[in-house]
N, C-alpha and C positions, 0 to 999 in steps of 0.2 A: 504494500500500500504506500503510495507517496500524496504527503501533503504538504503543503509550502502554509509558514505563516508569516503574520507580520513581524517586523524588528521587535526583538524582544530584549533588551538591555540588562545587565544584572548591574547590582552592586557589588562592592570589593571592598567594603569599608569591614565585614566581617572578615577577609581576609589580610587585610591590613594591619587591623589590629592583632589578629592572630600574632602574625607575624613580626611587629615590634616588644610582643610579649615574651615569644619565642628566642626573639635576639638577647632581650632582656634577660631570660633564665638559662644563656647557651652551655652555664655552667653547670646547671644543675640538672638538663630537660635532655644534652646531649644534641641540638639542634643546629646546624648549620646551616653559613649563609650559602646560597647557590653561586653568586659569584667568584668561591671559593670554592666551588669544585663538591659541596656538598649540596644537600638534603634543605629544602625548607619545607613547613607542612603547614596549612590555614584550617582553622578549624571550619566546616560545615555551619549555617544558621541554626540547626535543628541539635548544635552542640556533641553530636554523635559521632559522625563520618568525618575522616581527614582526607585531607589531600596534598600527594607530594608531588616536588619537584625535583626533576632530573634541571641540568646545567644548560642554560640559555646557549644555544649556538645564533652565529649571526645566518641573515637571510637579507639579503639588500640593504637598505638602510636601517635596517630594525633586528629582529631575533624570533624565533621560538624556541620552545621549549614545552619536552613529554612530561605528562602529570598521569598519576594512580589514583583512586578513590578507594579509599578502604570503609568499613563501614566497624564500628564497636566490634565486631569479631574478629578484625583482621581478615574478613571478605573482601575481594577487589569488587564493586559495584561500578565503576567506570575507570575508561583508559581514553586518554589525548592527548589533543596540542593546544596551546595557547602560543597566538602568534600575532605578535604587535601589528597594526596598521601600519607601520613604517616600513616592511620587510616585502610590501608591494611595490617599491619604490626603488630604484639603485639596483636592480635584478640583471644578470649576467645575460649577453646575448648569446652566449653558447646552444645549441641546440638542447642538451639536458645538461641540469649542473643537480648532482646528489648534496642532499645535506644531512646526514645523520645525528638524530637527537638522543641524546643521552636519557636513558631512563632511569627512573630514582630504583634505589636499593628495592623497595616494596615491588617494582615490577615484577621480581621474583615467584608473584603469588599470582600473575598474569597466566594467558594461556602466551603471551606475548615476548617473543626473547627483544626482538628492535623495533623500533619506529625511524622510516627515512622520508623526507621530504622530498620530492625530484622536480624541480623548477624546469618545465620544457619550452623556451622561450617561442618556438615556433609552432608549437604541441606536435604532434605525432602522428603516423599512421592510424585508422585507415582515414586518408584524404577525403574531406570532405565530412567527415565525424568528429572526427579529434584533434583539426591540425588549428587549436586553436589554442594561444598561450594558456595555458593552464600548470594546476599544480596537483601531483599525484602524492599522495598520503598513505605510502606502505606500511602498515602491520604485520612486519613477518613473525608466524607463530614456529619457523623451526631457526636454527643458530645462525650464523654467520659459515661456520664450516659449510654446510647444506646449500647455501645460496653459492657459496664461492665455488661447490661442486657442477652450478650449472654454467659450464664452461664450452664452448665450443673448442679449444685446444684438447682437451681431455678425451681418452680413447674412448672414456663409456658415452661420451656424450649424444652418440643420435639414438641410441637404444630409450636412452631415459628423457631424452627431448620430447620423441613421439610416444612418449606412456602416459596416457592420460587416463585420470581414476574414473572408476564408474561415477554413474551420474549421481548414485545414492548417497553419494562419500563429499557431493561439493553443495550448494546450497540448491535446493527446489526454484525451478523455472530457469534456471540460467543457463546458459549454452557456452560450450568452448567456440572459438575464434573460427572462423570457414579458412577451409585450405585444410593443407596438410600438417599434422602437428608438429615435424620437425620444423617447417616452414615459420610455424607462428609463434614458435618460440621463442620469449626474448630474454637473449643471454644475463646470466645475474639477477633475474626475477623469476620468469617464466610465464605458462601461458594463463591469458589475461579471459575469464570468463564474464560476460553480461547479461544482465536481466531481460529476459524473453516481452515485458512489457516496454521497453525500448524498441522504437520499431529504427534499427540499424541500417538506414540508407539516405544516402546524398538528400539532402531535397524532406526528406521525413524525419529528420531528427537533429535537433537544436539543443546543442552538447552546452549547458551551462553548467549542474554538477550532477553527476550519478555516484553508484558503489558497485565498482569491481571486486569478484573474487578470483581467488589466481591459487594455478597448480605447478607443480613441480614434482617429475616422478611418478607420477600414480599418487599425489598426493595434493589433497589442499592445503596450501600453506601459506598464503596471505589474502588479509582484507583490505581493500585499496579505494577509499574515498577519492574524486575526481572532480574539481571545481576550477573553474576557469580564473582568470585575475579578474572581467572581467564583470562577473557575479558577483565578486568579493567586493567591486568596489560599489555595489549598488548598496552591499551590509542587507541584502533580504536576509532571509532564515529559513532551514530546511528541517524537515524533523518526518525522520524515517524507519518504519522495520527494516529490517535486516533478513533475507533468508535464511531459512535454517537447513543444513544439510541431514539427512534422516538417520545416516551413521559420520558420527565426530572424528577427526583425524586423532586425538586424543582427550585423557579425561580432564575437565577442568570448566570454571565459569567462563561463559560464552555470551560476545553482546548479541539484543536482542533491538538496539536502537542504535539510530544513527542521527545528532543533529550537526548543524552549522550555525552559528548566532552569532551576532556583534557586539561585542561588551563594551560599551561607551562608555563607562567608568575607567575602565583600565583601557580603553581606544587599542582593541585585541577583538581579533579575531578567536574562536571555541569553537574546537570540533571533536565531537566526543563519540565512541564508543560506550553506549551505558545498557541499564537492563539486563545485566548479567545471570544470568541461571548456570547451574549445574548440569552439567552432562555428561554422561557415561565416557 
């Protein structure tokens, strides 16, 4: 189901304050600053759930940076970005520039090993769908070995290029890429699955943001939100399910949402992973 809503703006003044509390007790609470390379955590309004931070990386003129929600049980209840307005701005004309954001210690409790940013200044194949500056938002849920594995140098590489998982294994209604799988594979990610209510053709579809899931191997192994620069600078808001695959690549809380919002408080972009459940 997709619905778009109006700008919805949060406050920050609860995280703010967390946060000066938090510097305040660094000695006693164990909390560090994030421009030091560590952990900061805001408390939730509802005084329960925390939220941390991995280490601001730069992005054009600005930055973001991954956050975890944990909830009183040490649940992860949501995973994202926060990414300044400013980071739309001063952006490389390279065809893709990677940006890897650091994820706080608690990510641990994720199904989620990294989060990367891929700025594609020109955007991408297929023409006339995607080749529209945009920014891809990687969730990869297996290591960094595994992605570094999908290598076209590598001798196992076209076996496990063209092995795509059964359809029960990736989420309901989405289709891997047309052509051939070794074809559609893209090295260092892998193949990029789409929602079947996306009608994918020149002329029929007006790419401002969706949600990609992506395989590797016979496996699903990342969720990849897809928003153009130039949606982001309209600050709409998106708030979306998430498909669910029928068998999980592994056990662990899984999002069941997906929003995009503008936080004019903090003049930041939020894009979140939430809705987490358990599953097998």
């Amino acid at each position: 189901m997709r619905t778009h809503r109006p700008l919805r703006p949060r406050s920050v003044r609860a995280a703010a304050l967390a946060a000066a509390v938090c510097a305040g007790l660094s000695s006693l609470t164990g909390c560090s600053d994030a421009s030091a390379g560590g952990i900061t955590g805001a408390s939730a309004e509802n005084g329960v759930a925390e939220t941390f931070y991995g280490t601001p990386t730069g992005i054009g003129a600005g930055s973001a940076r991954a956050y975890v929600t944990l909830d009183a049980d040490g649940r992860p209840t949501g995973v994202g970005i926060r990414m300044t307005a400013a980071a739309l701005d001063g952006l490389p004309d390279a065809p893709m520039t990677e940006f890897p954001l650091a994820m706080p210690a608690q990510g641990a409790s994720t199904i989620f090993d990294s989060v990367v940013v891929d700025w594609n200044a020109h955007g991408h194949n297929p023409v006339g769908l995607f080749d529209k500056p945009h920014f891809d938002m990687h969730f990869y849920m297996v290591d960094a070995a595994t992605i570094a594995e999908n290598d076209p140098l590598r001798l196992d590489y076209l076996p496990r290029a063209g092995n795509l998982p059964p359809a029960a294994q990736m989420p309901t209604n989405y289709s891997p890429p047309e052509g051939l799988p070794l074809l559609t594979n893209v090295p260092k990610m892998g193949q990029h699955w789409t929602n079947n209510a996306d009608v994918l053709a020149p002329g029929g579809f007006d790419f401002t943001q969706t949600f990609i899931a992506g395989s590797w191997d016979g496996a699903y192994t990342f969720m990849e939100p897809m928003m153009t620069r130039e949606w982001l600078l309209t600050r709409s808001s998106a708030d979306e399910e998430i498909s669910q695959p029928e068998i999980y690549p592994k056990p662990g809380r899984y999002p069941t949402t997906y929003s995009v919002n503008y936080d004019a408080g903090a003049d930041e972009y939020v894009l979140e992973l939430a809705g987490m459940q358990p599953r097998p």
